[in-house]
N, C-alpha and C positions, 0 to 999 in steps of 0.2 A: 798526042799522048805516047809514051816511049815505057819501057820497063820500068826505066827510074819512076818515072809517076804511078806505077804500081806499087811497085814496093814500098812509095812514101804514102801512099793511101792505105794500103792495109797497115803501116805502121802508125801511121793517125788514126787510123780506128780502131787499131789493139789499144792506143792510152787514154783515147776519153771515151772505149764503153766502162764505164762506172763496174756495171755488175762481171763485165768479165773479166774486169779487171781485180776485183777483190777476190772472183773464181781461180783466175788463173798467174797471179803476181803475189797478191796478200798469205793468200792459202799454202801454197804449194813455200815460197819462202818461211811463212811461218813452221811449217814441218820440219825443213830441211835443214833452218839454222835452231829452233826450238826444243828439237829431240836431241842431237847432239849434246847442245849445251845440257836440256836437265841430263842425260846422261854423266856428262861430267864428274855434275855434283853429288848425285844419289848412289852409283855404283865404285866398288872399292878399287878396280882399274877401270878409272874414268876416264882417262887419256884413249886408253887404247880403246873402251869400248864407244867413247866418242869418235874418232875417228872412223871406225868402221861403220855406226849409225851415217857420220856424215858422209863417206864415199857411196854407201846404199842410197841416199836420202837424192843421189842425183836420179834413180829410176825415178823419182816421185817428181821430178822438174821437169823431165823430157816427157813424163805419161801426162802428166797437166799444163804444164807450160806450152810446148811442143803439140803434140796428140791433141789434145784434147779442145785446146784454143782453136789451133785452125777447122778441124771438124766442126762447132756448134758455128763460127765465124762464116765458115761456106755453106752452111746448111740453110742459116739464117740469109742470106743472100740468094741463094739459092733461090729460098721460099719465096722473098721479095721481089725477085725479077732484078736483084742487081747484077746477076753474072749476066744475066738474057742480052739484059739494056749495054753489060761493057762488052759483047761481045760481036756488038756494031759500030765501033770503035776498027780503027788498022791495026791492034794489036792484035798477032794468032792467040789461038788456045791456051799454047803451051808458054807463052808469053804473060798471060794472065794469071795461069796457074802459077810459074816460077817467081812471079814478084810476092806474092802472099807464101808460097811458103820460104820462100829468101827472107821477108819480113818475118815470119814467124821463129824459123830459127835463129833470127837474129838478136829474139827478145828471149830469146833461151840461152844463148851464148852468154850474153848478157849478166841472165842471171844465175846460173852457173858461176861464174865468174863472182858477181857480187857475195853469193851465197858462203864460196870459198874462201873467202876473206876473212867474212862474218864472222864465222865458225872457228877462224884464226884465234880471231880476238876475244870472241864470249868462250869458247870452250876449247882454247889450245892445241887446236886439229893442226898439225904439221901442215904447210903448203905444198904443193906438187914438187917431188925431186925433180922431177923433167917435165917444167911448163910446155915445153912444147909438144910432147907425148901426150899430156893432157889438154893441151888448148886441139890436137888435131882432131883427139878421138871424141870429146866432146861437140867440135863442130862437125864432124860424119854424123853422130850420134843424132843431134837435134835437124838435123837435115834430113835424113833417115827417115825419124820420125812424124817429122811437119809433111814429110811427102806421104809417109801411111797416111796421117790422119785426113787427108786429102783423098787421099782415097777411101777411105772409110767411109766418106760422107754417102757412097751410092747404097749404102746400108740401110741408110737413116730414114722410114720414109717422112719425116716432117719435122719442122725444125725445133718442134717445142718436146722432141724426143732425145735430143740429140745428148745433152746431158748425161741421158739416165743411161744412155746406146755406151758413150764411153766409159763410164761407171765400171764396167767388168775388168777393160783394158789397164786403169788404174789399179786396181787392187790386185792383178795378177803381176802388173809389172812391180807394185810395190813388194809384195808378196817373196815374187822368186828372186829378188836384189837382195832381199833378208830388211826391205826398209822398215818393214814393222815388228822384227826382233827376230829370231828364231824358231819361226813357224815351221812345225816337222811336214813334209811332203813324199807322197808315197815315190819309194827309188825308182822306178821307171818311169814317173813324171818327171825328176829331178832333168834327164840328161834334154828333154824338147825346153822347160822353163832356162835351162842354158845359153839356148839359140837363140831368146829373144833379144831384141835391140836394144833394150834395158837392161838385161842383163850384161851382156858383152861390153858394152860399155863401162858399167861398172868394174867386170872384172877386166877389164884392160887398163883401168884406172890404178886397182887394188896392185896389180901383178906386172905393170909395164910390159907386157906382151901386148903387142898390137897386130900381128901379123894375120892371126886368126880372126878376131873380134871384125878386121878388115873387111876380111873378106867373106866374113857371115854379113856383115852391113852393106857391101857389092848386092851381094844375093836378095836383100831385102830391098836394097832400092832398083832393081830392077823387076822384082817383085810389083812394087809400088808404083812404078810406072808402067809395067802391061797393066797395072788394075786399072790405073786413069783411063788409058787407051781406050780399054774395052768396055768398064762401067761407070763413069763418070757420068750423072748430069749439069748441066747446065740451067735446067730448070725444072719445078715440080711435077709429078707425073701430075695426070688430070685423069678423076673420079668418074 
């Protein structure tokens, strides 16, 4: 067994679990090319305030696509005893962990990418001036994230909580992106809802600075990897 067959195993199980699939592909795509577009058509600068729904609308891909997929994905393995059982395998630790979230942000990249297109065509979102400004900060971004929600998981104590455990993380990253309109937030909150990874991403998107957004996303994944280190399980606690 080698990486590569990690990473093609959490990739076959991200496409045919059914239900996480319409949680975390259906759902999260329908927001992010669906708001936009009715944007388009109902507001009298539709253009412009579609596109800004759609650069927002990536917090909501990387907080569910990203986040939220790998967290309920390991939790539920977790529970099972499938991490216990691969972890008598020659793969290390960190070798396990890296193929599922390489998988994970791979199906974010993905759709990121698809979503961008979408949005072209239904509601005349300009494409990236500098694809490759946004194809980098994009793949920091969902790598970033698939390594939180990885680590999020020693939160969670059981997997049929795991769900409702990321629920918060979604609505704050949607929130401070502006993905759900222009929600007023008290000014001393504004400047921490800034620093998240969902935001920065965005506005590195919106602003083509990347310098900063960089290296707040450093800060986060190494964040995310003392968290593994230190509180990651590999199996359910016992009662």
């Amino acid at each position: 067994m080698s990486l590569t067959a990690t990473y093609r195993l959490g990739t076959r199980l991200f496409w045919r679990d059914k239900s996480m699939l319409f949680a975390s592909v259906v759902t999260p795509v329908g927001l992010a090319v669906g708001l936009p577009t009715l944007m388009r058509h109902v507001t009298a600068q539709g253009a412009a305030n579609a596109t800004a729904l759609a650069q927002s609308s990536i917090a909501i891909l990387l907080a569910i696509t990203a986040f939220m997929n790998i967290t309920v994905a390991l939790t539920a393995r977790r529970d099972q005893l499938v991490l216990k059982r691969l972890r008598s395998t020659r793969l290390t630790d960190g070798q396990l962990l890296l193929g599922q979230i390489a998988s994970t942000a791979t199906q974010t990249i993905l759709l990121i990418a698809a979503c961008t297109v979408a949005v072209r065509l239904s509601a005349g979102v300009p494409l990236p001036v500098d694809p490759l400004a946004f194809a980098a900060v994009t793949i920091a971004g969902s790598a970033v994230m698939a390594l939180l929600g990885a680590a999020y998981t020693a939160a969670i104590p059981r997997a049929e909580l795991a769900a409702a455990y990321t629920m918060p993380v979604f609505l704050v990253a949607a929130v401070s992106a502006g993905a759900m309109g222009p929600i007023p937030v008290p000014s001393w909150l504004r400047p921490v809802l800034d620093l998240l990874p969902t935001t920065l991403v965005v506005d590195a998107v919106r602003t083509g600075d990347l310098l900063v957004p960089f290296a707040a996303l450093a800060g986060w994944a190494v964040a995310g990897v003392l968290a593994l280190r230190l509180w990651f399980r590999w199996e359910p606690r016992r009662s």
